[in-house]
C-alpha positions as CSV (number, residue, x, y, z in Angstrom):
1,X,0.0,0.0,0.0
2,X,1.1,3.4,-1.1
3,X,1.0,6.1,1.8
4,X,-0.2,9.5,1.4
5,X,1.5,12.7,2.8
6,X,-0.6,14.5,4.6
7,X,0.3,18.2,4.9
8,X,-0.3,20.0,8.3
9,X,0.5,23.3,7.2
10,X,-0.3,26.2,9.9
11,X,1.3,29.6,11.5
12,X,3.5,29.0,14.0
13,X,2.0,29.2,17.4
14,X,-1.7,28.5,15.4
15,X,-2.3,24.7,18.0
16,X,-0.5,22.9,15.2
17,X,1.3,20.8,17.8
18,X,-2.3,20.0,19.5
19,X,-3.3,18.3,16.6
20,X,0.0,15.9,16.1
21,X,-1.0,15.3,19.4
22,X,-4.7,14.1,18.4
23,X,-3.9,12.3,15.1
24,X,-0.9,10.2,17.0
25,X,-3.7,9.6,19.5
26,X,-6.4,8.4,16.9
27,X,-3.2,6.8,15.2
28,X,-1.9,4.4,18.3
29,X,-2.6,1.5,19.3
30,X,-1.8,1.7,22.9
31,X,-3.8,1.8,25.6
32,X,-2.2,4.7,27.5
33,X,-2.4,8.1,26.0
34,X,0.4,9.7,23.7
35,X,2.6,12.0,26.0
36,X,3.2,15.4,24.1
37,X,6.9,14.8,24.4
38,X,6.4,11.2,22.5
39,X,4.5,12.1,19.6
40,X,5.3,9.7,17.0
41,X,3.8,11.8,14.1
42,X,6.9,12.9,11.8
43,X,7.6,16.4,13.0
44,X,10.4,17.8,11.0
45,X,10.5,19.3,7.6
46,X,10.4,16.4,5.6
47,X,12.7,17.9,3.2
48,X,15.3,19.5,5.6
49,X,19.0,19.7,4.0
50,X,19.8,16.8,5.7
51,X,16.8,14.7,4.1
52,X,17.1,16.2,0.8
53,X,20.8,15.0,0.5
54,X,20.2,12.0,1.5
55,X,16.8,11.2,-0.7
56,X,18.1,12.7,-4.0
57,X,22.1,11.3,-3.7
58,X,23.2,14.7,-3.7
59,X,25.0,17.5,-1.9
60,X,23.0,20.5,-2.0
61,X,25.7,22.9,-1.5
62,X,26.6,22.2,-5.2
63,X,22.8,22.7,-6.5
64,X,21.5,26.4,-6.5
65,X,17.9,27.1,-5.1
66,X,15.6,26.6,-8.2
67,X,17.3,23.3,-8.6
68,X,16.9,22.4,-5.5
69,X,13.2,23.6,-5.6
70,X,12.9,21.3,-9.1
71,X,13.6,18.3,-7.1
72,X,11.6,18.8,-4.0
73,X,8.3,17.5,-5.7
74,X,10.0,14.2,-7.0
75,X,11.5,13.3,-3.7
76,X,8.4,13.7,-1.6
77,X,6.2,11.7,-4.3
78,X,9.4,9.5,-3.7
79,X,8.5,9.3,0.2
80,X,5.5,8.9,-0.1
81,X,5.5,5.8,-2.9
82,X,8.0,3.9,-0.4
83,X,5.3,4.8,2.8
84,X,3.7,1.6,4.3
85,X,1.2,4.4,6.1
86,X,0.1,7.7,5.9
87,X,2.7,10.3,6.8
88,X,1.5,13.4,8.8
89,X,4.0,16.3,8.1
90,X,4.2,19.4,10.1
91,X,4.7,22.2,8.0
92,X,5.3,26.4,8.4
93,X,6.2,26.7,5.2
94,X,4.3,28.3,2.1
């Protein structure tokens, strides 16, 4: 099964963490609740410099932005074609 990426785009400060904090709830399947410090719900920017280097076999210091910007689409379709599950991705980006 092919995930989905599922954006959670908000301003900062807006209860974006709040609703991680719901959807890891809904999403587990333990009996004790999801401590906000344990959120299981990828957090980061899912195409961070580390991230990107590491999905596209490249080093972005060598790329300028509107390469780099190019790729971005093709290795989060990437992502999300090797996801098992739905991936929930904080983002503060527009």
């Amino acid at each position: 099964m092919e995930g989905r990426i599922v954006w959670l785009a908000s301003f900062l400060k807006s209860g974006n963490t709040w609703l991680r904090l719901l959807l890891a709830n809904l999403c587990s399947d333990e009996e004790c609740p999801v401590s906000i410090n344990a959120i299981t719900l990828q957090q980061d920017d899912i195409v961070n410099r580390f991230s990107f280097e590491e999905q596209a076999l490249l080093d972005s210091s060598l790329l300028l932005q509107h390469e780099i910007d190019e790729l971005i689409p093709a290795i989060v379709e990437g992502i999300a074609a090797r996801a098992s599950s739905d991936i929930y991705i904080k983002i503060h980006d527009a």
